[in-house]
N, CA, C and O atoms as CSV, one atom per row, in Angstrom:
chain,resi,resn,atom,element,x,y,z
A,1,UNK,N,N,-14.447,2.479,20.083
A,1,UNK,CA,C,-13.736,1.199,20.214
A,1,UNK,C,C,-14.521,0.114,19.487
A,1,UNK,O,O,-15.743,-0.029,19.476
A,2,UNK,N,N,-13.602,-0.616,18.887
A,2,UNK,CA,C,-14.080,-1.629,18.437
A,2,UNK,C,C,-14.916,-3.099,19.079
A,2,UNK,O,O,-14.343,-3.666,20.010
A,3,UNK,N,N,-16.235,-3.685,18.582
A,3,UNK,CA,C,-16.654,-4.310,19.575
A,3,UNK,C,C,-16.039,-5.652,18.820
A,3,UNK,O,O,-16.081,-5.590,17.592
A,4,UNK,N,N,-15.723,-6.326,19.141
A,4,UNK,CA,C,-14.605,-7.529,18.937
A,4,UNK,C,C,-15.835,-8.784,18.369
A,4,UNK,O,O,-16.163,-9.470,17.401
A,5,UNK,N,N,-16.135,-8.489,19.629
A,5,UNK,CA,C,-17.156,-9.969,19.814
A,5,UNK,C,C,-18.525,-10.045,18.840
A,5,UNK,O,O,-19.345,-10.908,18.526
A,6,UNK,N,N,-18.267,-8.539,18.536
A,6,UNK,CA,C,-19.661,-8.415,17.527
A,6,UNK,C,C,-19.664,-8.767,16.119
A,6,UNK,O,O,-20.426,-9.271,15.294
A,7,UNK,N,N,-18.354,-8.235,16.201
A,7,UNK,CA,C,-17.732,-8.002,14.667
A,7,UNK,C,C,-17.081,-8.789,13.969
A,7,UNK,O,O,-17.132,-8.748,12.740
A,8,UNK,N,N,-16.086,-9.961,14.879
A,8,UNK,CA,C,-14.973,-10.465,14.504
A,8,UNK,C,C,-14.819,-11.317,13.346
A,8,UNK,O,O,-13.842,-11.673,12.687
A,9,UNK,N,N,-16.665,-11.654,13.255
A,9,UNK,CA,C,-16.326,-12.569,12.028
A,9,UNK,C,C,-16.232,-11.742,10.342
A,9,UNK,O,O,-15.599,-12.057,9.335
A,10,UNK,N,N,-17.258,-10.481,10.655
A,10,UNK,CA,C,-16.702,-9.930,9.357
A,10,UNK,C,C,-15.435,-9.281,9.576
A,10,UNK,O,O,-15.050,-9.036,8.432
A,11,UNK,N,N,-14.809,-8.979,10.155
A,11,UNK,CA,C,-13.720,-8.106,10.349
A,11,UNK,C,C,-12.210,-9.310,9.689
A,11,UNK,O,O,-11.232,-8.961,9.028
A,12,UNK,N,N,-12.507,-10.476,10.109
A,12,UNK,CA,C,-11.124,-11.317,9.644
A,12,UNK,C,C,-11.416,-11.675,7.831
A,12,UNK,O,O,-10.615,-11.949,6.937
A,13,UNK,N,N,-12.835,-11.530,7.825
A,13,UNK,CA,C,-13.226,-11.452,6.022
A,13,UNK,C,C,-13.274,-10.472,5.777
A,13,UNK,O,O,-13.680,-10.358,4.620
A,14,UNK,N,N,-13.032,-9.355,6.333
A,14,UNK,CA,C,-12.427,-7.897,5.360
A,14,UNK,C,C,-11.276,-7.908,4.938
A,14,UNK,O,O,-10.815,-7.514,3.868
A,15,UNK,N,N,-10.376,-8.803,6.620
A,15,UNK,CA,C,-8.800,-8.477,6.220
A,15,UNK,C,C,-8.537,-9.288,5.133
A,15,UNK,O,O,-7.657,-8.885,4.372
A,16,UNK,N,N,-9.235,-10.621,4.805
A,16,UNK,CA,C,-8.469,-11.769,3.908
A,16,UNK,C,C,-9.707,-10.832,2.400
A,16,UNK,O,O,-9.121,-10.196,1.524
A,17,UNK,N,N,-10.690,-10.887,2.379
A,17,UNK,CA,C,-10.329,-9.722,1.526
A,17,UNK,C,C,-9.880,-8.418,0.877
A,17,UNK,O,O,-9.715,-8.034,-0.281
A,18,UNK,N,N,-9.766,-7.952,1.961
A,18,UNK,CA,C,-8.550,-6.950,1.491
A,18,UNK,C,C,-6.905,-7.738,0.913
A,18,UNK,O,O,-6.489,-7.406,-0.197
A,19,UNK,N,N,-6.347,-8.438,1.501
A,19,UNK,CA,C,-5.503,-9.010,1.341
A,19,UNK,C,C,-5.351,-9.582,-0.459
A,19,UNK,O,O,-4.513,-9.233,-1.291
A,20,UNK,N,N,-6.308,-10.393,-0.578
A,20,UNK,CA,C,-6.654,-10.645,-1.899
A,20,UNK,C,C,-6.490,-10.208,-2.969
A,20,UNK,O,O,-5.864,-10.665,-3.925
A,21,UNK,N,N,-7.515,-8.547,-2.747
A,21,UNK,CA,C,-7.799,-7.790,-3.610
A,21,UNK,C,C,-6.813,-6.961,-3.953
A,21,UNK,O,O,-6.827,-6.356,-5.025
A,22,UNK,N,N,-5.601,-6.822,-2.840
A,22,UNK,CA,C,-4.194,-6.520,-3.188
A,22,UNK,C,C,-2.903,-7.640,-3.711
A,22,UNK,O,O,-1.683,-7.763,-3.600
A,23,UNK,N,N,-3.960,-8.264,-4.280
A,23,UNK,CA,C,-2.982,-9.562,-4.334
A,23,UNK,C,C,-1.615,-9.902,-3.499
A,23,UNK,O,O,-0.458,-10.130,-3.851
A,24,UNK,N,N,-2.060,-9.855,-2.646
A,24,UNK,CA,C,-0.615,-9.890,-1.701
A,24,UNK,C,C,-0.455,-12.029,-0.921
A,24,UNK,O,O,-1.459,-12.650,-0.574
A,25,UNK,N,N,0.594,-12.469,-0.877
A,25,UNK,CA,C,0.622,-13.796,0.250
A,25,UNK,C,C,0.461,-13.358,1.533
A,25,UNK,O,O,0.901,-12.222,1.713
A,26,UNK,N,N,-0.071,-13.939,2.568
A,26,UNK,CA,C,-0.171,-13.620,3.690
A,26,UNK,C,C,1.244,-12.945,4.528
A,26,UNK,O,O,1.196,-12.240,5.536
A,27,UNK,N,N,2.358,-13.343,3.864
A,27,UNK,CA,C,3.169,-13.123,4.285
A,27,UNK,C,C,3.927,-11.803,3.852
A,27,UNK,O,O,4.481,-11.120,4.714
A,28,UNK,N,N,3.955,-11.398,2.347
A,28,UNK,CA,C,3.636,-10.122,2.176
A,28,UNK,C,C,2.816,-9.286,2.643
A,28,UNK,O,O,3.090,-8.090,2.737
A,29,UNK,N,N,1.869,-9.717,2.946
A,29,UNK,CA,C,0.804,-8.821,4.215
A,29,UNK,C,C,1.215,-8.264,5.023
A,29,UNK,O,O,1.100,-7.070,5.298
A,30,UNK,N,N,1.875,-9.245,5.622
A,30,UNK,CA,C,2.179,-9.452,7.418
A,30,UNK,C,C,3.689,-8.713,6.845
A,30,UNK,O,O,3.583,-7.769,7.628
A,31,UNK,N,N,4.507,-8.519,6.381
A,31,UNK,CA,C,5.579,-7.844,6.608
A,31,UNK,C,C,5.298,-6.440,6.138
A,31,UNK,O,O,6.240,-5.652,6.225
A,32,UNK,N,N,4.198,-6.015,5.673
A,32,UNK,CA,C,4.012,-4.563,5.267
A,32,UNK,C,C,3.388,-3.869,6.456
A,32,UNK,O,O,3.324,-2.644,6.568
A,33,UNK,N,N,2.947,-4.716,7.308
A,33,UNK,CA,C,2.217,-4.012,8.698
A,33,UNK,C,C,3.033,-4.690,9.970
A,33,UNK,O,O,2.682,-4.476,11.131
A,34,UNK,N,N,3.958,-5.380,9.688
A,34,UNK,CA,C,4.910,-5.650,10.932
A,34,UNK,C,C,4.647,-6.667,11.488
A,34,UNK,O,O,5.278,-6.818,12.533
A,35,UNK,N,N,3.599,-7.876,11.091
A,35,UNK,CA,C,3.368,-9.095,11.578
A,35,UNK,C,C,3.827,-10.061,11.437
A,35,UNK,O,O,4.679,-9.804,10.587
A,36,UNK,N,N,3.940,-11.465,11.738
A,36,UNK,CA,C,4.277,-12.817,10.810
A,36,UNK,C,C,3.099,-13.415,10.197
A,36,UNK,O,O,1.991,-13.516,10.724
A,37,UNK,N,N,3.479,-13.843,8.914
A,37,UNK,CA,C,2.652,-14.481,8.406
A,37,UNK,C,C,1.429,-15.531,9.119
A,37,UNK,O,O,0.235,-15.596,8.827
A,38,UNK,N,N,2.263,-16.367,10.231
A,38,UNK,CA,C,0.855,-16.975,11.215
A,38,UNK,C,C,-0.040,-15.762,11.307
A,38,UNK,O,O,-1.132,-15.820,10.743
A,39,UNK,N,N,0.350,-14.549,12.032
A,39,UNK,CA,C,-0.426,-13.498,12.709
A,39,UNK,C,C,-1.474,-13.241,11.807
A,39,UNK,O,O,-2.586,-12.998,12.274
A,40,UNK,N,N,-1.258,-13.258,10.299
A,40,UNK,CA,C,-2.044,-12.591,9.193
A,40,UNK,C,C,-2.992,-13.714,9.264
A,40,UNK,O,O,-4.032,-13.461,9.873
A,41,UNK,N,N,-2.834,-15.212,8.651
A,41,UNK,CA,C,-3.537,-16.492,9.101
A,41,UNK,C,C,-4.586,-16.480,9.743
A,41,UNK,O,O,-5.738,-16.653,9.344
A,42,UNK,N,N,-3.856,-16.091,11.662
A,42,UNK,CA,C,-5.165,-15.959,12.430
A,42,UNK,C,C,-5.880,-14.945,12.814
A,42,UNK,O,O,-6.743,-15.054,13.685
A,43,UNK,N,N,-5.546,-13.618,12.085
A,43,UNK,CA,C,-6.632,-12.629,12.414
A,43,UNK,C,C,-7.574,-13.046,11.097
A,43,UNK,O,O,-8.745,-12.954,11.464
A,44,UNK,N,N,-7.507,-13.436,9.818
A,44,UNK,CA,C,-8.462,-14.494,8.596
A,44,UNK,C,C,-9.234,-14.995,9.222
A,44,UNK,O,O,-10.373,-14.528,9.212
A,45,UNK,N,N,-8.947,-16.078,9.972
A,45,UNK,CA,C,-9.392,-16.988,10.906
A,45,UNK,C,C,-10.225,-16.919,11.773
A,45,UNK,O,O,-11.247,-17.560,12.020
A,46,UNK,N,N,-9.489,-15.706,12.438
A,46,UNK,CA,C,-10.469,-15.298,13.800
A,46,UNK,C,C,-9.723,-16.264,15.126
A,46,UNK,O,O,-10.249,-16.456,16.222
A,47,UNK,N,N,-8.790,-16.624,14.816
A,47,UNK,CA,C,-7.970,-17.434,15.654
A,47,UNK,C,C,-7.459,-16.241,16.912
A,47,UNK,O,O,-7.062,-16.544,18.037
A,48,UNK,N,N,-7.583,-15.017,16.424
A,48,UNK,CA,C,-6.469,-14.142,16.929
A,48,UNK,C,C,-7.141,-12.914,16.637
A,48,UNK,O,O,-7.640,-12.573,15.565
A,49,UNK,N,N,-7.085,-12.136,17.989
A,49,UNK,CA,C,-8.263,-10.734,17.924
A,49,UNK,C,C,-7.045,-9.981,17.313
A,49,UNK,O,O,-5.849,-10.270,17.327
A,50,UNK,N,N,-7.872,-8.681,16.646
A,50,UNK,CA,C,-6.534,-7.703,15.856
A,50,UNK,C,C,-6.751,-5.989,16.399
A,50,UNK,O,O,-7.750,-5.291,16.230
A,51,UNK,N,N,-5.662,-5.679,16.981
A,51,UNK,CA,C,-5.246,-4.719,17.810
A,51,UNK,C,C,-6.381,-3.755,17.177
A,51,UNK,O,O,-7.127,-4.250,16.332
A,52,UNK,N,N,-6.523,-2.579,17.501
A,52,UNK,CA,C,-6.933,-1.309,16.964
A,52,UNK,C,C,-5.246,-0.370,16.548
A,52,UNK,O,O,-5.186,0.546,15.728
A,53,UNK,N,N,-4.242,-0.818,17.219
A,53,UNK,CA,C,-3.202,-0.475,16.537
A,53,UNK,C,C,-2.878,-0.731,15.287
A,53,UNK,O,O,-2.512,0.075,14.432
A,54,UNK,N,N,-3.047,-2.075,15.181
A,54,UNK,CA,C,-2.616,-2.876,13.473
A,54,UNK,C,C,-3.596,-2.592,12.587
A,54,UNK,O,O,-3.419,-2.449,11.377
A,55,UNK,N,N,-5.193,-2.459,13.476
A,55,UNK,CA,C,-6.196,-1.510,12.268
A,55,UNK,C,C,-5.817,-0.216,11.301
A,55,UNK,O,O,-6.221,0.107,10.184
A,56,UNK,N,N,-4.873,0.376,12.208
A,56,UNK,CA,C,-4.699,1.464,11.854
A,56,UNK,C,C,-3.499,1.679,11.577
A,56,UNK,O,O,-3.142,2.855,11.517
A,57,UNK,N,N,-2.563,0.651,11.338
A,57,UNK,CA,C,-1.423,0.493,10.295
A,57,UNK,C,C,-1.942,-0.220,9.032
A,57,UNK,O,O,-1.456,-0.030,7.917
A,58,UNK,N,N,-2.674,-0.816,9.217
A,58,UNK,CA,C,-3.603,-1.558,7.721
A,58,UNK,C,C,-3.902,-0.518,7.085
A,58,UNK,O,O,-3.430,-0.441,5.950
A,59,UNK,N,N,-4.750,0.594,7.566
A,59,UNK,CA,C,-5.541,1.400,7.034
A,59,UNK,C,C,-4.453,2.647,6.328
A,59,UNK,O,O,-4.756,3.387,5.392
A,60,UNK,N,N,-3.074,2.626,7.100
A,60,UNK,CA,C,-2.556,3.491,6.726
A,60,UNK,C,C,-1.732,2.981,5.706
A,60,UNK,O,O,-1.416,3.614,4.698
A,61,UNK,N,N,-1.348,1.704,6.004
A,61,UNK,CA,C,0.073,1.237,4.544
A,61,UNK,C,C,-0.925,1.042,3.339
A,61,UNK,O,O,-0.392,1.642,2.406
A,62,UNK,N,N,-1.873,0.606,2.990
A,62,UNK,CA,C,-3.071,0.276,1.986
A,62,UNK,C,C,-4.001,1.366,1.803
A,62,UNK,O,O,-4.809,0.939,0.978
A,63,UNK,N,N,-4.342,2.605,2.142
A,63,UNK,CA,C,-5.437,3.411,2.020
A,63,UNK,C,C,-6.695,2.774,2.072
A,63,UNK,O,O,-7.599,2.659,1.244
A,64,UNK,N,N,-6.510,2.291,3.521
A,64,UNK,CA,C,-8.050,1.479,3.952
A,64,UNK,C,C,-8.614,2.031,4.442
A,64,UNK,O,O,-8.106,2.724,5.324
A,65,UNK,N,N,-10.206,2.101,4.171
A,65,UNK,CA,C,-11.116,2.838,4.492
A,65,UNK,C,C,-11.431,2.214,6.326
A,65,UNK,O,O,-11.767,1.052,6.555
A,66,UNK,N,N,-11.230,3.264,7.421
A,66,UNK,CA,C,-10.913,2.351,8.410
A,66,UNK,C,C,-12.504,1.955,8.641
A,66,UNK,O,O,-12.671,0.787,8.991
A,67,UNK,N,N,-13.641,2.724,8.501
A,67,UNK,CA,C,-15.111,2.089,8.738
A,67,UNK,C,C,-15.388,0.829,7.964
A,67,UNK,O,O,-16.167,-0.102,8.166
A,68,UNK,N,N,-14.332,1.135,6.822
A,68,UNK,CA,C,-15.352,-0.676,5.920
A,68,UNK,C,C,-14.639,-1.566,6.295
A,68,UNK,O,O,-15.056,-2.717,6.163
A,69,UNK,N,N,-13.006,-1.273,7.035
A,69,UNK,CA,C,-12.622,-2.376,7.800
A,69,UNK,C,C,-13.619,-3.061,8.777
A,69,UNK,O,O,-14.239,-4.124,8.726
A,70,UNK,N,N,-13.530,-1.925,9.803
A,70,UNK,CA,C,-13.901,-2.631,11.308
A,70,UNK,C,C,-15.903,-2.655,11.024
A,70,UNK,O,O,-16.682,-3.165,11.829
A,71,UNK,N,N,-16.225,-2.127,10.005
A,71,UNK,CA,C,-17.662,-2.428,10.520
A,71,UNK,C,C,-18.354,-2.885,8.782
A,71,UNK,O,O,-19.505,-3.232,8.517
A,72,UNK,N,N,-17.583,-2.777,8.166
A,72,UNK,CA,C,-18.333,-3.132,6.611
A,72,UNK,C,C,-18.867,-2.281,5.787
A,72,UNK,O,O,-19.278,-2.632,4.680
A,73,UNK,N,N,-18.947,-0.682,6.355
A,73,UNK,CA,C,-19.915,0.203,5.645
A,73,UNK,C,C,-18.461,1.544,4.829
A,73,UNK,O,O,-17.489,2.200,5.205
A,74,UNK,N,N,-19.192,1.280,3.671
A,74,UNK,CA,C,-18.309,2.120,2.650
A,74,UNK,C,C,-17.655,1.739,1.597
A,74,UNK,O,O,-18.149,1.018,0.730
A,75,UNK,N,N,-16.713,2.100,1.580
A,75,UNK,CA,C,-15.971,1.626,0.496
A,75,UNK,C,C,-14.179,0.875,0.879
A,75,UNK,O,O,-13.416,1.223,1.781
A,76,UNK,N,N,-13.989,-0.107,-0.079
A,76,UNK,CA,C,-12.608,-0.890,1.029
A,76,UNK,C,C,-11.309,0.417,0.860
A,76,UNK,O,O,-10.279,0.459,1.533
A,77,UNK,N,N,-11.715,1.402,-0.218
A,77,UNK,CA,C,-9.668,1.986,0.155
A,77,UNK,C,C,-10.865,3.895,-0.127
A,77,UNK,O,O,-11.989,4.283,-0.445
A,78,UNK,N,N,-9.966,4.225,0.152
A,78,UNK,CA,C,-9.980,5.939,0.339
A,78,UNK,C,C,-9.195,6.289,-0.578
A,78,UNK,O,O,-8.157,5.835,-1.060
A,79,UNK,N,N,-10.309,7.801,-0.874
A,79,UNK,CA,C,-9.438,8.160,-2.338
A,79,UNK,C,C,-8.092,8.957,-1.853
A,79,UNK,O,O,-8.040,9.627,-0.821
A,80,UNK,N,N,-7.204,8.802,-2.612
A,80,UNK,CA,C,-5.774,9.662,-1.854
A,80,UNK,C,C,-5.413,10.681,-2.980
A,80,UNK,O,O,-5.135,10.423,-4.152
A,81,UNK,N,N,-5.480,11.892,-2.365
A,81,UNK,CA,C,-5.155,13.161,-3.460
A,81,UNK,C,C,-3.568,12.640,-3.958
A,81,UNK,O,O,-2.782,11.928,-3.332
A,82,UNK,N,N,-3.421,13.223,-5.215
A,82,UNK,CA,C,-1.823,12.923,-5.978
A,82,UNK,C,C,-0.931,13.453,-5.321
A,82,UNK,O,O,0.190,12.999,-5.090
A,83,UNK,N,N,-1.554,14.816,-4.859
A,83,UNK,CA,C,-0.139,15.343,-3.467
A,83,UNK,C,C,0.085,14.932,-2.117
A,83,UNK,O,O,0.914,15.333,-1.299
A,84,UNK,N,N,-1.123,13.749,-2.002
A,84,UNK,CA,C,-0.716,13.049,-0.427
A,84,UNK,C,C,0.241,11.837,-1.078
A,84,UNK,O,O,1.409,11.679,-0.725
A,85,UNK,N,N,-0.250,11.227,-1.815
A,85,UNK,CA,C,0.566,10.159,-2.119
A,85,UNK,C,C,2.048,10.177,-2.294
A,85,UNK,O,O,2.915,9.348,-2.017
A,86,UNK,N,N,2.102,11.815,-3.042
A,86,UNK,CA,C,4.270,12.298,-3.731
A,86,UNK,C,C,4.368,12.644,-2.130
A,86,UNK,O,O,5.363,12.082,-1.672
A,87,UNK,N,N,3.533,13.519,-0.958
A,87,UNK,CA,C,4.073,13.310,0.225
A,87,UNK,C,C,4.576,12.210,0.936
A,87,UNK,O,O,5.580,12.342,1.636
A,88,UNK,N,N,3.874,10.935,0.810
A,88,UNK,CA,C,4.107,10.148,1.410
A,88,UNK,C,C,5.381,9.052,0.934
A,88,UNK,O,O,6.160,8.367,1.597
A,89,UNK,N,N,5.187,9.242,-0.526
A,89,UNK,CA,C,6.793,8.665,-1.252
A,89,UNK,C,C,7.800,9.409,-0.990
A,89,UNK,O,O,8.911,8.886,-1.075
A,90,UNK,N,N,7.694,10.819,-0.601
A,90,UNK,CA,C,8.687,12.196,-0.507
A,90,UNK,C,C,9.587,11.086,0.966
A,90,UNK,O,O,10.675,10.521,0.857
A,91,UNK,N,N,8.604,11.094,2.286
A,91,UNK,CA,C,8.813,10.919,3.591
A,91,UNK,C,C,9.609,9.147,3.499
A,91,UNK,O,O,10.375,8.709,4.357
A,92,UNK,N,N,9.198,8.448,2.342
A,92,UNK,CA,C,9.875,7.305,2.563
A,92,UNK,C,C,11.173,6.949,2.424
A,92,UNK,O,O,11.883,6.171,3.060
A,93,UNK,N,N,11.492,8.092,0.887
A,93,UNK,CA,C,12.352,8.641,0.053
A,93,UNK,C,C,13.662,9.322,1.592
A,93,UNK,O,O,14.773,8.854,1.845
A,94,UNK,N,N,13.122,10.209,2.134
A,94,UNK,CA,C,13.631,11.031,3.412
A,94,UNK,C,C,13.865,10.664,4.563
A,94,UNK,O,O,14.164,11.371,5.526
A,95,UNK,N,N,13.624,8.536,4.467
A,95,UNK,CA,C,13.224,8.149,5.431
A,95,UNK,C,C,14.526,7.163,5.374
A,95,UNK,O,O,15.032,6.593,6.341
A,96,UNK,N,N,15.007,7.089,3.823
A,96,UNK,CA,C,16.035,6.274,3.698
A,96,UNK,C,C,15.554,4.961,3.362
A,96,UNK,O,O,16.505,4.179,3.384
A,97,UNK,N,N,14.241,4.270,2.994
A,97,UNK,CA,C,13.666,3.410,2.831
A,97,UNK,C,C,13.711,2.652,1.470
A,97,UNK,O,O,13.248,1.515,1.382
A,98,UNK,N,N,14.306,3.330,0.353
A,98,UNK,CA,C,14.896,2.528,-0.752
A,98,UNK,C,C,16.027,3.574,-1.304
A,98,UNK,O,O,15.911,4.614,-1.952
A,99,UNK,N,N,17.105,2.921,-0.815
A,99,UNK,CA,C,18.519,3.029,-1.158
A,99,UNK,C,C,18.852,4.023,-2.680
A,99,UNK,O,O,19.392,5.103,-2.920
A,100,UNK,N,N,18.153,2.899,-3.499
A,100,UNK,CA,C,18.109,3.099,-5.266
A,100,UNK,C,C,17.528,4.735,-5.827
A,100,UNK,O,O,18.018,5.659,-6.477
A,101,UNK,N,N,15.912,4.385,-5.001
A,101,UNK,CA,C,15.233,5.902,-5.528
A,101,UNK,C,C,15.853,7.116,-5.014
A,101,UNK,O,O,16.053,8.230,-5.499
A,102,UNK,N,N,16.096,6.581,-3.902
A,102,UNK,CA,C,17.261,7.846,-3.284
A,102,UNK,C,C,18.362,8.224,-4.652
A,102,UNK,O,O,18.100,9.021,-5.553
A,103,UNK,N,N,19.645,7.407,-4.510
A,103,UNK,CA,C,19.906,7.404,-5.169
A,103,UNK,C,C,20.243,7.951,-6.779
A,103,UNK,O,O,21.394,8.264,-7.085
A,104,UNK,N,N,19.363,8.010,-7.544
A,104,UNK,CA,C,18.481,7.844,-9.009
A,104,UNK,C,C,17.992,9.427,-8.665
A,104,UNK,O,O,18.450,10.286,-9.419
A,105,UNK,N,N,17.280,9.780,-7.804
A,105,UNK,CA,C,16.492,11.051,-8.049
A,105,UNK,C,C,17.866,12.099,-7.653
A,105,UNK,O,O,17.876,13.160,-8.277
A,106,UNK,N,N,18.966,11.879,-6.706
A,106,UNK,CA,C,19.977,12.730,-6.526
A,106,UNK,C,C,20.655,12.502,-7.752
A,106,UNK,O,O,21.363,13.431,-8.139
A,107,UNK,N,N,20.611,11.650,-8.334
A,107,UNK,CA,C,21.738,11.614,-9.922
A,107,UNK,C,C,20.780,11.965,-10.977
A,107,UNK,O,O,21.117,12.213,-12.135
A,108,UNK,N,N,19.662,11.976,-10.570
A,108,UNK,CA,C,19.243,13.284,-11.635
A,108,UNK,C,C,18.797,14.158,-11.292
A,108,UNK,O,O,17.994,14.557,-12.136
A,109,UNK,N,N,18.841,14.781,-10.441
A,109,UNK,CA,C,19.047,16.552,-9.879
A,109,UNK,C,C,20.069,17.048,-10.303
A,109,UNK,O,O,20.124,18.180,-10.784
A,110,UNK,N,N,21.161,16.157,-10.167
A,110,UNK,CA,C,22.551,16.611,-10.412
A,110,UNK,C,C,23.188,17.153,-12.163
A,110,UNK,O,O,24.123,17.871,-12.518
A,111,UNK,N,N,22.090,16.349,-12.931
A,111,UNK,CA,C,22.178,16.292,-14.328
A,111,UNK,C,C,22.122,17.606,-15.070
A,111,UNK,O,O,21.653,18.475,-14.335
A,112,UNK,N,N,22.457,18.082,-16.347
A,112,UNK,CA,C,22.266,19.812,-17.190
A,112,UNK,C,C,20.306,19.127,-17.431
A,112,UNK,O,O,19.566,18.167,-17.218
A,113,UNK,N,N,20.357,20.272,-17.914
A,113,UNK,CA,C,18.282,20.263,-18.647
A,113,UNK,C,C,18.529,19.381,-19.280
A,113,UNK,O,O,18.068,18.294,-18.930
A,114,UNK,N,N,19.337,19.460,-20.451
A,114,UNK,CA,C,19.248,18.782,-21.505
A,114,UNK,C,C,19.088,17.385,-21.391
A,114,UNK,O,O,18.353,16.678,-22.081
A,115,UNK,N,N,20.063,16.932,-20.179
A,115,UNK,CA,C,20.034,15.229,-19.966
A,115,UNK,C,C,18.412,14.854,-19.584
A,115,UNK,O,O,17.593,14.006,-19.940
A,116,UNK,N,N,18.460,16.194,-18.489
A,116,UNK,CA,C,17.083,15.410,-18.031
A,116,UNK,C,C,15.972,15.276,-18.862
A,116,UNK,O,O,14.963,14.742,-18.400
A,117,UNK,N,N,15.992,15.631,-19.885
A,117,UNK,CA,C,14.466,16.018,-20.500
A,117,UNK,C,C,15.006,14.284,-21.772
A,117,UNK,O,O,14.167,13.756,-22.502
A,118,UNK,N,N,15.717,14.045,-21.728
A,118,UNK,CA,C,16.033,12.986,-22.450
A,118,UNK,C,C,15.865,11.661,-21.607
A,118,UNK,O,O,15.807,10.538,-22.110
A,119,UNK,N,N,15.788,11.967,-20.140
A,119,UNK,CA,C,15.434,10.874,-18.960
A,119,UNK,C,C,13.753,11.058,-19.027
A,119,UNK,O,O,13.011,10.105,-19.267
A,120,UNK,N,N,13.376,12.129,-18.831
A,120,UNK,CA,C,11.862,12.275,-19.006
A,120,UNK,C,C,11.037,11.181,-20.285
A,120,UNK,O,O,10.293,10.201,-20.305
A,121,UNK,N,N,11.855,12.255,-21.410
A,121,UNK,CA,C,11.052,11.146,-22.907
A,121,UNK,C,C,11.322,9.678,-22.719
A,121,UNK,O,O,10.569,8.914,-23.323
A,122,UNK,N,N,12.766,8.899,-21.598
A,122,UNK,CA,C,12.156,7.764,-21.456
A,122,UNK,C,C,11.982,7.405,-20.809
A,122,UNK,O,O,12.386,6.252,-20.665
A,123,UNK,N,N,11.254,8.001,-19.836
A,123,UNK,CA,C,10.331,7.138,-18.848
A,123,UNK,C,C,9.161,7.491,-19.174
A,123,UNK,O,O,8.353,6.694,-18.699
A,124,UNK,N,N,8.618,8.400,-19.826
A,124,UNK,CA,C,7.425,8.099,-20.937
A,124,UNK,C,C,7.273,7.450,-21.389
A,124,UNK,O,O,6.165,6.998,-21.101
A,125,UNK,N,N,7.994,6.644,-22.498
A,125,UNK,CA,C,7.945,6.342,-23.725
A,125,UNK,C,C,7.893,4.817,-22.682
A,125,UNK,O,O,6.917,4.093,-22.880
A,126,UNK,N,N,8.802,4.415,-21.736
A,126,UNK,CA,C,8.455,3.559,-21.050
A,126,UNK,C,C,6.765,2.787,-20.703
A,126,UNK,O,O,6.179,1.733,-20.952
A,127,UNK,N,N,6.498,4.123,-19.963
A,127,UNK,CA,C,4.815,4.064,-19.346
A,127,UNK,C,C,4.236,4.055,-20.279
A,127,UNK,O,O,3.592,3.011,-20.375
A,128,UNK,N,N,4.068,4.916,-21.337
A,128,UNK,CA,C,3.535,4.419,-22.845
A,128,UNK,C,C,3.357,2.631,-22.693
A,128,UNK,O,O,2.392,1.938,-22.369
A,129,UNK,N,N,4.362,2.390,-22.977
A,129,UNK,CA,C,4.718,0.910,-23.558
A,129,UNK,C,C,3.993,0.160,-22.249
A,129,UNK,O,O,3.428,-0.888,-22.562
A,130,UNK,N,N,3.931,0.450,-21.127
A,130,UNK,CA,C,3.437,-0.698,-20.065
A,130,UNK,C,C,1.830,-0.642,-20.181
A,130,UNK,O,O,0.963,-1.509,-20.073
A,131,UNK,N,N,1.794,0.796,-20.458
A,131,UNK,CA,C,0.007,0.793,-20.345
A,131,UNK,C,C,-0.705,-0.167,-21.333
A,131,UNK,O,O,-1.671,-0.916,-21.189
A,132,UNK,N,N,0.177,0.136,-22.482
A,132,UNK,CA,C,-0.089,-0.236,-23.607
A,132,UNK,C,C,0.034,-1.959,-23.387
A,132,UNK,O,O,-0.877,-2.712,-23.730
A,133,UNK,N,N,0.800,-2.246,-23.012
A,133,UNK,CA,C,0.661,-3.890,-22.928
A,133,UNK,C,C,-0.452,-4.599,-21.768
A,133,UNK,O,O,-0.898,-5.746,-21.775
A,134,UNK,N,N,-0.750,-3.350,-20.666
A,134,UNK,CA,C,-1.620,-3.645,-19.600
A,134,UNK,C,C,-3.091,-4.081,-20.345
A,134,UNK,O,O,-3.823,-5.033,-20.078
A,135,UNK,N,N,-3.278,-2.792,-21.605
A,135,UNK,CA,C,-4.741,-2.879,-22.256
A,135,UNK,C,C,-4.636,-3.979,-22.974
A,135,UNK,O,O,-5.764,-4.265,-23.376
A,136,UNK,N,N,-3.567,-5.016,-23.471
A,136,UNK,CA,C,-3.824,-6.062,-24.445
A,136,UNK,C,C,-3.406,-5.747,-25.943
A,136,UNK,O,O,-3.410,-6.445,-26.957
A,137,UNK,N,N,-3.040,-4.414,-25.693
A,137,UNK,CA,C,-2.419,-3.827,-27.535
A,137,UNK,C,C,-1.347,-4.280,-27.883
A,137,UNK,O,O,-0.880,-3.986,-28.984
């Protein structure tokens, strides 16, 4: 268990840096873990102690390392294998959680080879082009 009283002041400067470093508004925060934006505010603050429940929805919507949350030691996110991550888009996907990707991935299951491999070269040729503008080229 977490000791509150020990911790609290680095613990509300993990969350507002974590927050940060995901560039997120407090309020994007607070709706990815189920809070209101005040709530995000005063656990920053220290206005407002923060559950060991919501620790561990932080840790799970962000791949937060839950020790460098609650105590500072490690590293802020955990590495996530490529097949936990397509699991966890699979379950959101299965979860009914965006309409569209649903959607999009059944209308191209549905497609001959031929289409699809012509959907493939562009969403390559896409990611090509974003990386490419990410590096400054």
């Amino acid at each position: 268990m977490l000791n509150i009283e020990k911790s609290i002041d680095g613990l509300n400067k993990r969350i507002y840096e974590l927050r940060t470093a995901l560039d997120l508004s407090q309020e994007s925060f607070g709706t990815k873990i189920g809070v209101t934006r005040s709530a995000v505010s005063n656990y920053e603050s220290g206005g407002r102690n923060i559950t060991d429940r919501t620790i561990l929805i932080i840790c799970r919507e962000f791949n937060v390392n839950e020790e460098w949350l609650k105590e500072g030691k490690g590293d802020m996110f955990v590495d996530v294998l490529p097949e936990d991550e397509l699991a966890a888009y699979c379950a959101q996907i299965c979860a009914g959680t965006d309409d569209f990707i649903s959607s999009a991935i059944l209308e191209y299951m549905h497609l001959d080879e031929e289409s699809k491999i012509v959907i493939k070269e562009l969403v390559r040729s896409i990611g090509e082009r974003m990386t490419k503008r990410e590096a400054g080229e």
